[in-house]
mmCIF file as Biopython writes it, N, C-alpha, C and O atoms, coordinates in Angstrom:
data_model
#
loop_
_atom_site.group_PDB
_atom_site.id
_atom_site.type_symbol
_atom_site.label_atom_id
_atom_site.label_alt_id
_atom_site.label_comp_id
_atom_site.label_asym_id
_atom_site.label_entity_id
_atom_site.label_seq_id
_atom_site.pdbx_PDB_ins_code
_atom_site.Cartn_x
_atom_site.Cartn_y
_atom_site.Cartn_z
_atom_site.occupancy
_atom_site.B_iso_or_equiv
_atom_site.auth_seq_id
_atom_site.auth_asym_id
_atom_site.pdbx_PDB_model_num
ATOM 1   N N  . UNK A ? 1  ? -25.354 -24.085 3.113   1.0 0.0 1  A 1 
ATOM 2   C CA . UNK A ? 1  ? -25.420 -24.481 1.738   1.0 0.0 1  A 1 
ATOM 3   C C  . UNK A ? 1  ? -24.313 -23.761 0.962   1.0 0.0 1  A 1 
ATOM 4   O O  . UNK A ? 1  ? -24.164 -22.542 0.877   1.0 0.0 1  A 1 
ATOM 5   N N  . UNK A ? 2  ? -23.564 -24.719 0.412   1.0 0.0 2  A 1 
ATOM 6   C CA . UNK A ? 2  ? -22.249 -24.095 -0.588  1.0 0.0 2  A 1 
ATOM 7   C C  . UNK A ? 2  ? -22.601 -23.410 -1.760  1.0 0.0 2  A 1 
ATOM 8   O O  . UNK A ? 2  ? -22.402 -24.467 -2.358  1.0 0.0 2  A 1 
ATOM 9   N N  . UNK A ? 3  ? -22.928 -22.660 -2.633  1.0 0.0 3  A 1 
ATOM 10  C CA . UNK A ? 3  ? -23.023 -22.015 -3.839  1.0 0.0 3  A 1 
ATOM 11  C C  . UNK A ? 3  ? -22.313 -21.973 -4.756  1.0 0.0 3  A 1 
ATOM 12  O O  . UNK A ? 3  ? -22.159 -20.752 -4.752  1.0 0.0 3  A 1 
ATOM 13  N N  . UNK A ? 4  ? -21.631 -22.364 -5.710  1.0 0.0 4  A 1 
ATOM 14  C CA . UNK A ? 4  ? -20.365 -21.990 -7.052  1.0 0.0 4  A 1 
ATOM 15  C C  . UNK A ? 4  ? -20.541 -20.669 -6.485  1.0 0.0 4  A 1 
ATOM 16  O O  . UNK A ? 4  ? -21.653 -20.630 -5.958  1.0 0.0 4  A 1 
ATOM 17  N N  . UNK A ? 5  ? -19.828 -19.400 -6.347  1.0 0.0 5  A 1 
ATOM 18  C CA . UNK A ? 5  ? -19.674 -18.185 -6.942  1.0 0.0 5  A 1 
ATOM 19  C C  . UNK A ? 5  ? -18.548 -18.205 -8.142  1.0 0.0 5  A 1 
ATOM 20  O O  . UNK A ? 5  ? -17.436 -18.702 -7.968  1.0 0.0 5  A 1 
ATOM 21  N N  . UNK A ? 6  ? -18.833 -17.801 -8.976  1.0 0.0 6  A 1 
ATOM 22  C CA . UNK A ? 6  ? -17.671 -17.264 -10.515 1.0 0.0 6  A 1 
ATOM 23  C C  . UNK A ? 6  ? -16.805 -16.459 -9.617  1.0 0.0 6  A 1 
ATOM 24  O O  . UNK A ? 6  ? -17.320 -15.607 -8.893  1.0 0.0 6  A 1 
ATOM 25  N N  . UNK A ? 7  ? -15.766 -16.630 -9.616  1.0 0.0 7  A 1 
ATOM 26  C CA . UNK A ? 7  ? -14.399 -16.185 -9.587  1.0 0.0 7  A 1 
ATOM 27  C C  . UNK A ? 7  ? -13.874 -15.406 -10.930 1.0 0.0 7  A 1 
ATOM 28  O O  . UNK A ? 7  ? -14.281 -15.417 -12.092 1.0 0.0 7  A 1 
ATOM 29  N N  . UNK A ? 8  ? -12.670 -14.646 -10.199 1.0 0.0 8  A 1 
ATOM 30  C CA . UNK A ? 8  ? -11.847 -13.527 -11.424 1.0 0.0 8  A 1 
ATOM 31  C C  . UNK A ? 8  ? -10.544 -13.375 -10.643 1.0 0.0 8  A 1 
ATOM 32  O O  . UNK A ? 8  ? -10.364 -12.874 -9.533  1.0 0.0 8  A 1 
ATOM 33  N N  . UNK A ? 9  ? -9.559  -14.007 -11.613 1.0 0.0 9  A 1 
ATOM 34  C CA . UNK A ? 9  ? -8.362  -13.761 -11.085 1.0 0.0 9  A 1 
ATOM 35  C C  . UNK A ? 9  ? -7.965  -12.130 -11.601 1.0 0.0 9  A 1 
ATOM 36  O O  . UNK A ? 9  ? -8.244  -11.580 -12.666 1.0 0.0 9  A 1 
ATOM 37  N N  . UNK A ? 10 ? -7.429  -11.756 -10.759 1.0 0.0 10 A 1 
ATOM 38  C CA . UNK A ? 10 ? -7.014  -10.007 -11.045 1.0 0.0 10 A 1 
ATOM 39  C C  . UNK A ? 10 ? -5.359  -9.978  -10.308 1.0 0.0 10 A 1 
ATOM 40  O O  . UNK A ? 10 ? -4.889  -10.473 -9.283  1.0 0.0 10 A 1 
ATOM 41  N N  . UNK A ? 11 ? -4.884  -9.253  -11.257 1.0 0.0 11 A 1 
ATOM 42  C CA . UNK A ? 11 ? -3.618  -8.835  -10.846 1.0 0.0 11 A 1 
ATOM 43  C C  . UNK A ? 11 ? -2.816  -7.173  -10.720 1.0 0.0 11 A 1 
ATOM 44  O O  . UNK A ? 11 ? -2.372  -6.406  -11.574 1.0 0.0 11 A 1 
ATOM 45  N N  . UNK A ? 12 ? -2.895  -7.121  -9.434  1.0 0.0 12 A 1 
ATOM 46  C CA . UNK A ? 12 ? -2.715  -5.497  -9.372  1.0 0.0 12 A 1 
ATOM 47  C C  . UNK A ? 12 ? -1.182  -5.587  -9.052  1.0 0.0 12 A 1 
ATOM 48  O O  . UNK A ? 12 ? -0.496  -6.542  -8.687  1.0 0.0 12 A 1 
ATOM 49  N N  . UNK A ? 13 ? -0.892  -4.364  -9.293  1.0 0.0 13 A 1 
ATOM 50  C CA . UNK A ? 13 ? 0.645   -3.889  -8.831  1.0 0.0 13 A 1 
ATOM 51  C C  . UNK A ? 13 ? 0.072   -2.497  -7.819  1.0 0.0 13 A 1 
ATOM 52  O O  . UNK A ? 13 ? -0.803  -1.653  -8.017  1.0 0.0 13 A 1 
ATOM 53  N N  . UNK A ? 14 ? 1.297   -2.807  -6.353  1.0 0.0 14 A 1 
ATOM 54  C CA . UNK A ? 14 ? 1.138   -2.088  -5.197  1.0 0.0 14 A 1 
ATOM 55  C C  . UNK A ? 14 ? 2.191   -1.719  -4.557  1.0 0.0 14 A 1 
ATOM 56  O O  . UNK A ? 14 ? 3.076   -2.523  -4.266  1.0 0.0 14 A 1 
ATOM 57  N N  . UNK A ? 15 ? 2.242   -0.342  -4.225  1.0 0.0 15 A 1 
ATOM 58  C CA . UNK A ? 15 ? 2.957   0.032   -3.408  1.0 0.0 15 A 1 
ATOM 59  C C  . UNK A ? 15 ? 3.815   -1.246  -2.412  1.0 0.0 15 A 1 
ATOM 60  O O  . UNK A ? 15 ? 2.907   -1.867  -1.858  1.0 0.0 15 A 1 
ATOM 61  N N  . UNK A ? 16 ? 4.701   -1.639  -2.138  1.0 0.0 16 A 1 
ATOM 62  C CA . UNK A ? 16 ? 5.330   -2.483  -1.125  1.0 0.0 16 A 1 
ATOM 63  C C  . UNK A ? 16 ? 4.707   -2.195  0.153   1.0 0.0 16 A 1 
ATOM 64  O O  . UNK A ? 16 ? 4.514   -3.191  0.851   1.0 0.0 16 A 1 
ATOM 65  N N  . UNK A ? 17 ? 4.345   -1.076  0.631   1.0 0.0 17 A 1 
ATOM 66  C CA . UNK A ? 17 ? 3.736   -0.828  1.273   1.0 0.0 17 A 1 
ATOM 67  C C  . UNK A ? 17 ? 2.345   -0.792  2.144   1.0 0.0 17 A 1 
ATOM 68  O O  . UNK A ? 17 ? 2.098   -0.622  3.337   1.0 0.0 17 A 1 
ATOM 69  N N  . UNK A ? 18 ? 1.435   -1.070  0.785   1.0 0.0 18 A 1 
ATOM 70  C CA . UNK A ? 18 ? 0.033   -1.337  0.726   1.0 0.0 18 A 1 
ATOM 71  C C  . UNK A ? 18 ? -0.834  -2.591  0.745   1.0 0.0 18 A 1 
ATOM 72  O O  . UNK A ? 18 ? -2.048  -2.762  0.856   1.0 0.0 18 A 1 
ATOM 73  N N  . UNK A ? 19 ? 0.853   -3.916  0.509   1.0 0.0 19 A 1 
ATOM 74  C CA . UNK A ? 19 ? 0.727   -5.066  0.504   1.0 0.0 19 A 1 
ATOM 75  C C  . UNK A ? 19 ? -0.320  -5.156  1.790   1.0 0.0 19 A 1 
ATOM 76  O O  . UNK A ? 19 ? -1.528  -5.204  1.558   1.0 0.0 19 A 1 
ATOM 77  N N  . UNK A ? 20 ? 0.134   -5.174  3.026   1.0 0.0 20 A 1 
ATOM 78  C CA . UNK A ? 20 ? -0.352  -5.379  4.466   1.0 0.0 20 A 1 
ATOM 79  C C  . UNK A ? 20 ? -2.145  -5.060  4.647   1.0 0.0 20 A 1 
ATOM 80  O O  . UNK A ? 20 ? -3.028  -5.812  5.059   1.0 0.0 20 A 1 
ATOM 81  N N  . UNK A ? 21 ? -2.203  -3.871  4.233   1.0 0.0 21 A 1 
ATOM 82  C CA . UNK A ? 21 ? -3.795  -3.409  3.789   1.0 0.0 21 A 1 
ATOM 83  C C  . UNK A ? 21 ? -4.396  -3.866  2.736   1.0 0.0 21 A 1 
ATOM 84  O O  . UNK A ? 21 ? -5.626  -3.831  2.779   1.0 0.0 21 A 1 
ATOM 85  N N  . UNK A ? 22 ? -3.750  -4.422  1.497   1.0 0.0 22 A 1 
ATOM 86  C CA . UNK A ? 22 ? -4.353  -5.669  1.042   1.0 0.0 22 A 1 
ATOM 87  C C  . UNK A ? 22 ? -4.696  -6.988  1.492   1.0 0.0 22 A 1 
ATOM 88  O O  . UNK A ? 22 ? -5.780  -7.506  1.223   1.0 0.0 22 A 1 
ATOM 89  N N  . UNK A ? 23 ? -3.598  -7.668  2.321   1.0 0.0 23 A 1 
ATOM 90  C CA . UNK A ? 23 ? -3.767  -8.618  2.793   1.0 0.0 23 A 1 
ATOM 91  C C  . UNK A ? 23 ? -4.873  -8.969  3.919   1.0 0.0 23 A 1 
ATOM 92  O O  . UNK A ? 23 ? -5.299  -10.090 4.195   1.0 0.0 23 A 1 
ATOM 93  N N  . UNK A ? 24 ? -5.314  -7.447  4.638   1.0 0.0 24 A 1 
ATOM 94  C CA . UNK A ? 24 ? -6.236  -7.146  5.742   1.0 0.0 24 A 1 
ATOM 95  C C  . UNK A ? 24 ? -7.570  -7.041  5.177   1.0 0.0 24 A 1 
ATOM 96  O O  . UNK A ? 24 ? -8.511  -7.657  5.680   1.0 0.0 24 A 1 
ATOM 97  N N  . UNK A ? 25 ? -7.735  -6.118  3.919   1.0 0.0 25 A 1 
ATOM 98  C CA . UNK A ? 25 ? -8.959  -5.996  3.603   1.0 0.0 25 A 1 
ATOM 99  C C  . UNK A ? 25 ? -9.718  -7.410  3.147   1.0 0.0 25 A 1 
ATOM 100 O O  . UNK A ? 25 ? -10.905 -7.677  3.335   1.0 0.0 25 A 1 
ATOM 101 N N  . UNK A ? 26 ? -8.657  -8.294  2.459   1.0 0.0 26 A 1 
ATOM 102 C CA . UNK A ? 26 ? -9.359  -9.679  1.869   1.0 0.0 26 A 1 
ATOM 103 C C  . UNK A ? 26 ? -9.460  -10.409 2.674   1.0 0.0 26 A 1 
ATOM 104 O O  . UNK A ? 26 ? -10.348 -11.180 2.309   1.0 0.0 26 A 1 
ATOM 105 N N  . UNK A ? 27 ? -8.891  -10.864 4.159   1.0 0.0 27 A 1 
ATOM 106 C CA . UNK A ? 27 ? -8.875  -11.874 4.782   1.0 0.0 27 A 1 
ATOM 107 C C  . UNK A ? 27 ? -10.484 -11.365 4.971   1.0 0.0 27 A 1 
ATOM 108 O O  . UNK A ? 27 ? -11.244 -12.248 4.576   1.0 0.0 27 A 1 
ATOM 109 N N  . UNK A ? 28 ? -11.240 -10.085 5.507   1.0 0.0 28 A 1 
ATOM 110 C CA . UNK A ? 28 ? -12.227 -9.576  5.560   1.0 0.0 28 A 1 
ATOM 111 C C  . UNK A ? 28 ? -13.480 -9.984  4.826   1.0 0.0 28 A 1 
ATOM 112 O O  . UNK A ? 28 ? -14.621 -10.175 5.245   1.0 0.0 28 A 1 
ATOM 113 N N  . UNK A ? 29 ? -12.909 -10.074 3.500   1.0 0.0 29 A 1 
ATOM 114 C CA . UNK A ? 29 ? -13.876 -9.786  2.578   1.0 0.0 29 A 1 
ATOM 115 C C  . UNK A ? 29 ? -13.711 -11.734 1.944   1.0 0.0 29 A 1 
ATOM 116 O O  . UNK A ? 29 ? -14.236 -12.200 0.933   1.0 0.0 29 A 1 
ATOM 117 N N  . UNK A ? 30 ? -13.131 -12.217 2.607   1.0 0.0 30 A 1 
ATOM 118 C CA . UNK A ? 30 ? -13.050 -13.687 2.329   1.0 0.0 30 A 1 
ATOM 119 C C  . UNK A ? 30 ? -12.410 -14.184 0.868   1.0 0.0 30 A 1 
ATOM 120 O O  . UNK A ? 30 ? -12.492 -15.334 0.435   1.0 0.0 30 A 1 
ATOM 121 N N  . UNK A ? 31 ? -11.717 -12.999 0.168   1.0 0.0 31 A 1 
ATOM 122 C CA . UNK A ? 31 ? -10.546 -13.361 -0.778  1.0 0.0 31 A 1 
ATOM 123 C C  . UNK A ? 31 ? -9.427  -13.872 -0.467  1.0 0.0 31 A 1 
ATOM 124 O O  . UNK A ? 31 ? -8.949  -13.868 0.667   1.0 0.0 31 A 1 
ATOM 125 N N  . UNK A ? 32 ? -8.730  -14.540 -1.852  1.0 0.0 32 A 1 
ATOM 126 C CA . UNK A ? 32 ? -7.636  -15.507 -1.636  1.0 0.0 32 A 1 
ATOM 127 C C  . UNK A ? 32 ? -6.512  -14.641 -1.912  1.0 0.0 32 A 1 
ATOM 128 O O  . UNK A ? 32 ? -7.066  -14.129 -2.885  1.0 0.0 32 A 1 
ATOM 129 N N  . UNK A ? 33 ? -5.234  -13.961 -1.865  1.0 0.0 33 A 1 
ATOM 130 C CA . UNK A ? 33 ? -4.230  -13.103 -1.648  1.0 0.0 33 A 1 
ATOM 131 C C  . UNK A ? 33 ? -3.305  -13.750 -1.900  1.0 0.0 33 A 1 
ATOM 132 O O  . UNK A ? 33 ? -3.022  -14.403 -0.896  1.0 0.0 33 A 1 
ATOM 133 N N  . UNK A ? 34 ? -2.054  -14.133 -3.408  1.0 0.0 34 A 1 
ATOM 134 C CA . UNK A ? 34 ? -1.485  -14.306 -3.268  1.0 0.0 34 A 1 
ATOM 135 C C  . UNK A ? 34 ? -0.052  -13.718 -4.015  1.0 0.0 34 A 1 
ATOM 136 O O  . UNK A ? 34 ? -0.274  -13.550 -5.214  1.0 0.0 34 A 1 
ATOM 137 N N  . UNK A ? 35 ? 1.230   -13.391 -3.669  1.0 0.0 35 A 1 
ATOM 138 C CA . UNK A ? 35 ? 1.797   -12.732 -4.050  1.0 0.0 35 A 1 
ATOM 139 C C  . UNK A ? 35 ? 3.057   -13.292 -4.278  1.0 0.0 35 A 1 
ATOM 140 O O  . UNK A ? 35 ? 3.856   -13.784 -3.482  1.0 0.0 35 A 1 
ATOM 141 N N  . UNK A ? 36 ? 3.122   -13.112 -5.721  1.0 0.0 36 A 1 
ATOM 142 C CA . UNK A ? 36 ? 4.306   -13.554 -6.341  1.0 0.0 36 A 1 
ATOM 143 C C  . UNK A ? 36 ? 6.008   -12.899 -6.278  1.0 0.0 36 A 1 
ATOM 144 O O  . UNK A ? 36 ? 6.162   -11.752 -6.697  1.0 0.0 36 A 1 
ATOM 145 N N  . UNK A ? 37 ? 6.734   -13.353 -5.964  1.0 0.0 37 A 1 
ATOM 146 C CA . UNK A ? 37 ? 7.872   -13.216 -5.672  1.0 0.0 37 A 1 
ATOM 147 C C  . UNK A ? 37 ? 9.140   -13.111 -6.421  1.0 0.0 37 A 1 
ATOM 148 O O  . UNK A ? 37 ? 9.549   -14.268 -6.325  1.0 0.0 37 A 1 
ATOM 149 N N  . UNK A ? 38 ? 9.743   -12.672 -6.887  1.0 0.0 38 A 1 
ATOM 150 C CA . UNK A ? 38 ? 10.943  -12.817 -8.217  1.0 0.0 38 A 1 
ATOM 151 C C  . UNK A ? 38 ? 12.219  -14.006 -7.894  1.0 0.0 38 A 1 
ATOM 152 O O  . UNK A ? 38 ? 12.611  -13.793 -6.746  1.0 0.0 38 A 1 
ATOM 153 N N  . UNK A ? 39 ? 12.783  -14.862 -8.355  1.0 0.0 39 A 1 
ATOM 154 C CA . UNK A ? 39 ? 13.539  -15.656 -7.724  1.0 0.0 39 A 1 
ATOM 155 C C  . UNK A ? 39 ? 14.978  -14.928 -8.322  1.0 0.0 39 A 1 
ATOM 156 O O  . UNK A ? 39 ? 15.168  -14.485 -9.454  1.0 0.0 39 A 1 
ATOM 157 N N  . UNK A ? 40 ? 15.720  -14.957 -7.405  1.0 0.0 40 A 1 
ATOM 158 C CA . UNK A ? 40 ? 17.372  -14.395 -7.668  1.0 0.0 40 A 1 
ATOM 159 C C  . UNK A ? 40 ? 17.271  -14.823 -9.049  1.0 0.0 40 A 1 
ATOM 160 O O  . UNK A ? 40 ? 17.447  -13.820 -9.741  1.0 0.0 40 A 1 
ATOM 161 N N  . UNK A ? 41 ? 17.137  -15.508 -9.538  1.0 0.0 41 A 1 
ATOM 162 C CA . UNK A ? 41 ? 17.382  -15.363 -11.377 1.0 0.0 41 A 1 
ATOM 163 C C  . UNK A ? 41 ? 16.853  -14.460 -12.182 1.0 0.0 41 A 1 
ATOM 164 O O  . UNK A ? 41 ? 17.415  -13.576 -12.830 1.0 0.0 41 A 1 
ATOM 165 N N  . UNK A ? 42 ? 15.787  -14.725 -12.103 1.0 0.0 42 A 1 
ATOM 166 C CA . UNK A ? 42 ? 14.641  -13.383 -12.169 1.0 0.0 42 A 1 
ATOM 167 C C  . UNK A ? 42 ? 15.177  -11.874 -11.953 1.0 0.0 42 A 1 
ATOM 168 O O  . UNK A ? 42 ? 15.318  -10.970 -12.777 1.0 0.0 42 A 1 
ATOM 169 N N  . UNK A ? 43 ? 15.377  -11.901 -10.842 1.0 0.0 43 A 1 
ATOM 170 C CA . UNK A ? 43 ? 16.119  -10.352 -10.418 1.0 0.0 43 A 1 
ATOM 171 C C  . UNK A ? 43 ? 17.190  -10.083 -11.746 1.0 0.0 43 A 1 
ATOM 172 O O  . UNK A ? 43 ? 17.123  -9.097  -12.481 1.0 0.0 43 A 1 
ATOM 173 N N  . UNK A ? 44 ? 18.186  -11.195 -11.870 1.0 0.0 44 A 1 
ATOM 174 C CA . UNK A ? 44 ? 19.467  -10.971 -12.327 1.0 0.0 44 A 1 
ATOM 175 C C  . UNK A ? 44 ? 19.196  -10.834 -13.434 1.0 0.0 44 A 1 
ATOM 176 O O  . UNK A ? 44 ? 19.888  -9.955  -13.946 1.0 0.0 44 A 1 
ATOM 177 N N  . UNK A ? 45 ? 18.188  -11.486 -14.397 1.0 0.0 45 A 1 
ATOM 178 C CA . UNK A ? 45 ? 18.075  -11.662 -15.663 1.0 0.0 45 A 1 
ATOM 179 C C  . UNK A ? 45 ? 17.474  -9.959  -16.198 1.0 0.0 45 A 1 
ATOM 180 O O  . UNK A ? 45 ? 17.830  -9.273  -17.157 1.0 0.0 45 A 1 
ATOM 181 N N  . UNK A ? 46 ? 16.423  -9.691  -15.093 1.0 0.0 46 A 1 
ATOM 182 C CA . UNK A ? 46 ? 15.973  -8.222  -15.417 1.0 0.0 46 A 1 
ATOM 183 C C  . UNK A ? 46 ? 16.877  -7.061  -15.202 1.0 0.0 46 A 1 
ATOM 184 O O  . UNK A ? 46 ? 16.563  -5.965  -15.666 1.0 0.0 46 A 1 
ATOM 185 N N  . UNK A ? 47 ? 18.047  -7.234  -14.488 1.0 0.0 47 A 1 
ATOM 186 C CA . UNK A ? 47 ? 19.247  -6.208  -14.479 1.0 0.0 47 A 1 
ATOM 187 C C  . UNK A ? 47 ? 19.691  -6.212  -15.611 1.0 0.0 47 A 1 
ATOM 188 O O  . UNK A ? 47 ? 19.768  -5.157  -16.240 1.0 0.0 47 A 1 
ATOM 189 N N  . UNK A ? 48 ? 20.093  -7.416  -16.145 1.0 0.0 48 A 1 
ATOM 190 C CA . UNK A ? 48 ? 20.551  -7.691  -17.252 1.0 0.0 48 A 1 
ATOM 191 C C  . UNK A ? 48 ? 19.990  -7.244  -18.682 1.0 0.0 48 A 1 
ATOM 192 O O  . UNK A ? 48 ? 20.612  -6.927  -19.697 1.0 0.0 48 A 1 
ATOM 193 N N  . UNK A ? 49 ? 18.839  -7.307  -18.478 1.0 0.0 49 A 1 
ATOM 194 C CA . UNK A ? 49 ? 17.631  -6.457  -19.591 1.0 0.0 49 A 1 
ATOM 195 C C  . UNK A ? 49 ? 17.844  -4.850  -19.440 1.0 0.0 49 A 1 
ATOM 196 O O  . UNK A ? 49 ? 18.151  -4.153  -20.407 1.0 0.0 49 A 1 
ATOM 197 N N  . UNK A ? 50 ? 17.681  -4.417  -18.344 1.0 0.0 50 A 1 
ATOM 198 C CA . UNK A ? 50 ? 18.066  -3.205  -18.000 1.0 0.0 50 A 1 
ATOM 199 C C  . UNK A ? 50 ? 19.339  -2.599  -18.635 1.0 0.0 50 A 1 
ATOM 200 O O  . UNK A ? 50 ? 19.428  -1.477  -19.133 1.0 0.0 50 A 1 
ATOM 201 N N  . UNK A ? 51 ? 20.331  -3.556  -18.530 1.0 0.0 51 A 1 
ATOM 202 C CA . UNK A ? 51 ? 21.812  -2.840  -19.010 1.0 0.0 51 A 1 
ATOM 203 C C  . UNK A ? 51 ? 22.360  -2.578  -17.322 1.0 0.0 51 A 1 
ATOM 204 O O  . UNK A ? 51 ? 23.154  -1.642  -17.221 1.0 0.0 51 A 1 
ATOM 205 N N  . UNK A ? 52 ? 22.057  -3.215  -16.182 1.0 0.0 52 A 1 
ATOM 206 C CA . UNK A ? 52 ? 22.627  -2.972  -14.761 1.0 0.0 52 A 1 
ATOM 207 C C  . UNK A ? 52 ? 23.566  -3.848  -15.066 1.0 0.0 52 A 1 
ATOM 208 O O  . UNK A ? 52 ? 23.092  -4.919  -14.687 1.0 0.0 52 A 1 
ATOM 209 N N  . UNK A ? 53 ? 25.112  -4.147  -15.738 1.0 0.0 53 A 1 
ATOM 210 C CA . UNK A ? 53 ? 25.941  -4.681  -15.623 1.0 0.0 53 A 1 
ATOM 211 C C  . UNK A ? 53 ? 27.517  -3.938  -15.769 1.0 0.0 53 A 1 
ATOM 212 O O  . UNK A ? 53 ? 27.895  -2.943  -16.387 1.0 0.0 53 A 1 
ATOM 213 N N  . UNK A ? 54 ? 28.316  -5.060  -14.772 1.0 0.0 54 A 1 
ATOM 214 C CA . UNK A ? 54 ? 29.561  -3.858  -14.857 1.0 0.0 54 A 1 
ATOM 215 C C  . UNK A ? 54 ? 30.422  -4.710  -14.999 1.0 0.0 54 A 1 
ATOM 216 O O  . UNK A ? 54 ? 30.169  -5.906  -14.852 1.0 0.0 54 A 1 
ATOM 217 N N  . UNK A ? 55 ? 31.995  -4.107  -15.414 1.0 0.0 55 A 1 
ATOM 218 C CA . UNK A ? 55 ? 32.936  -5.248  -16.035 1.0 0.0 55 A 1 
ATOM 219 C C  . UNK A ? 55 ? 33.854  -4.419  -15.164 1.0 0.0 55 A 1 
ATOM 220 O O  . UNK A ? 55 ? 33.737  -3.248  -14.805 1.0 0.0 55 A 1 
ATOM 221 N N  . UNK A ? 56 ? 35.278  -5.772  -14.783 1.0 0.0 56 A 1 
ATOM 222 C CA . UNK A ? 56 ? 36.093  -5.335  -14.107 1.0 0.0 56 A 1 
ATOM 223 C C  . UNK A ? 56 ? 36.898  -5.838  -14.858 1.0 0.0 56 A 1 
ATOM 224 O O  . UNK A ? 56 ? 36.673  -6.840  -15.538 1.0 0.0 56 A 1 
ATOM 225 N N  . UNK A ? 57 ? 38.336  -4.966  -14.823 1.0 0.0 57 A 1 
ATOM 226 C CA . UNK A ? 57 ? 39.704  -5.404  -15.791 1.0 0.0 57 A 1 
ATOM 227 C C  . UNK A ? 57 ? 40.449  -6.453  -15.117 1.0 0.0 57 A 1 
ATOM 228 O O  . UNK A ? 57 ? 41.180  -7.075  -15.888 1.0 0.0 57 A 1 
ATOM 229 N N  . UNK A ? 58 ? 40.481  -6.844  -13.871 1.0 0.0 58 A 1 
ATOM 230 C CA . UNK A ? 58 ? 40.909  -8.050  -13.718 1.0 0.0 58 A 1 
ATOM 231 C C  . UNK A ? 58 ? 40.579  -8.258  -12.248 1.0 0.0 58 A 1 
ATOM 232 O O  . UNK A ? 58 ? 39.900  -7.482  -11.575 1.0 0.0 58 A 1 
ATOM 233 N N  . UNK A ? 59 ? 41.212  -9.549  -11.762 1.0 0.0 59 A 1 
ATOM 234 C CA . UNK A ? 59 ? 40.810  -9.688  -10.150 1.0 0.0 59 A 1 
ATOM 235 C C  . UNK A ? 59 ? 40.342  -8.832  -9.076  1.0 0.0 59 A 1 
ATOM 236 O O  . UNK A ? 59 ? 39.413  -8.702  -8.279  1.0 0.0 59 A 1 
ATOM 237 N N  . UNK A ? 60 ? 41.937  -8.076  -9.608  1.0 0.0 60 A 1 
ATOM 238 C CA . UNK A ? 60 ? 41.719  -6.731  -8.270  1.0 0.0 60 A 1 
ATOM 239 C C  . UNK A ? 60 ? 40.578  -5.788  -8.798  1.0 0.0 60 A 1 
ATOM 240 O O  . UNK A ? 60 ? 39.506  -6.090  -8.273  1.0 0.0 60 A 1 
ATOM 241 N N  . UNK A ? 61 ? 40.516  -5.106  -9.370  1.0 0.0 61 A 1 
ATOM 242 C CA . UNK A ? 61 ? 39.305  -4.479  -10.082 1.0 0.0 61 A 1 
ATOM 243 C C  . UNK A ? 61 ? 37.815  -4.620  -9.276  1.0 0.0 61 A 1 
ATOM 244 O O  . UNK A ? 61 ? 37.036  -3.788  -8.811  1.0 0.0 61 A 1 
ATOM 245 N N  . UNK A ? 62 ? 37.821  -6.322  -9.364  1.0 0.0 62 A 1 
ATOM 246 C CA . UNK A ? 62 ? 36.742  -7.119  -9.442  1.0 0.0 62 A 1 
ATOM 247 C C  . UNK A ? 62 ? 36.933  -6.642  -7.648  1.0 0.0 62 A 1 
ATOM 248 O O  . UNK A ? 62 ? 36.290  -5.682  -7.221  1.0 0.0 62 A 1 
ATOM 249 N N  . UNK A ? 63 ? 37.594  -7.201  -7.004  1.0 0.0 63 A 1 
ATOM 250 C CA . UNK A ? 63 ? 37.520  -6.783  -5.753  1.0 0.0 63 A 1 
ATOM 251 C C  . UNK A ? 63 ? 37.068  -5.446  -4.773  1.0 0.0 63 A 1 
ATOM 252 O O  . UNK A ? 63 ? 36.404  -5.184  -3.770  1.0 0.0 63 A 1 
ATOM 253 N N  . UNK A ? 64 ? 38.077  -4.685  -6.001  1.0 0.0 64 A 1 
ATOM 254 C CA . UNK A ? 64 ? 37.597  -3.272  -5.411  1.0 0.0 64 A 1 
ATOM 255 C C  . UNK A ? 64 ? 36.365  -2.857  -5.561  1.0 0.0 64 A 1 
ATOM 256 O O  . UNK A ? 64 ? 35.920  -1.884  -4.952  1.0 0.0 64 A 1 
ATOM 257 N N  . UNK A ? 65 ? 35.800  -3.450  -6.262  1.0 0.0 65 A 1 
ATOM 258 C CA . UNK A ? 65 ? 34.112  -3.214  -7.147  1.0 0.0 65 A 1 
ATOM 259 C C  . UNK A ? 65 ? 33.651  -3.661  -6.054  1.0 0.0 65 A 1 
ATOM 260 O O  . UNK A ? 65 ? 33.035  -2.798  -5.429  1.0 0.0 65 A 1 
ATOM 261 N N  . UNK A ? 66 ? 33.704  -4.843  -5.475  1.0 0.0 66 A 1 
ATOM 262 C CA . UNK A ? 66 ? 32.914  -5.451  -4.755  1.0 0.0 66 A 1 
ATOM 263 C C  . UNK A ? 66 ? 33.063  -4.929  -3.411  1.0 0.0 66 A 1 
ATOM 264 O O  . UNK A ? 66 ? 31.948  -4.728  -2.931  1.0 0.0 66 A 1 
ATOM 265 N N  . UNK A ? 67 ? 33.885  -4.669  -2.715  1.0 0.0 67 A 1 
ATOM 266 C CA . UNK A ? 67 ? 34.571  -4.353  -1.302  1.0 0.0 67 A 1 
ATOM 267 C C  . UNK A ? 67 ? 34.140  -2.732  -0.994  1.0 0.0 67 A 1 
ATOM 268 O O  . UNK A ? 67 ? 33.721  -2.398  0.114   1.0 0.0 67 A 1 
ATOM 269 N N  . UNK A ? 68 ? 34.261  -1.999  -1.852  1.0 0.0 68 A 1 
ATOM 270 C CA . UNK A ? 68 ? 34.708  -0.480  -2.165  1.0 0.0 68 A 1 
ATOM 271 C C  . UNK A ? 68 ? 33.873  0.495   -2.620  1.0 0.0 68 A 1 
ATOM 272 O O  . UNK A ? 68 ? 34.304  1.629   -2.831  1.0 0.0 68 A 1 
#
């Protein structure tokens, strides 16, 4: 016999590490686990919030930045 149980979405922040022992304890405990991901824009846009940006004076610059 199926039952409704009430549900609660919850959102924790975890160690990168602790992901794996999350994912172990719920398959257990018959929770749903799912984990959101940042898309390369995402990343870039929050560097960008940060102030993680750098300027090069011209090509070579730009090269040596990148290579060096």
């Amino acid at each position: 016999m199926n039952v409704a149980v009430p549900c609660q979405t919850v959102n924790l922040t975890l160690p990168h590490a602790d992901v794996g022992l999350l994912k172990s304890l719920s398959k257990k405990m018959g929770w749903s686990v799912r984990v959101e991901r940042k898309s390369g824009i995402e990343k870039g846009l929050d560097d960008i919030r940060k102030g993680n940006l750098y300027h090069a004076k011209n090509s070579e610059d730009l090269l040596k930045q990148i290579l060096g």
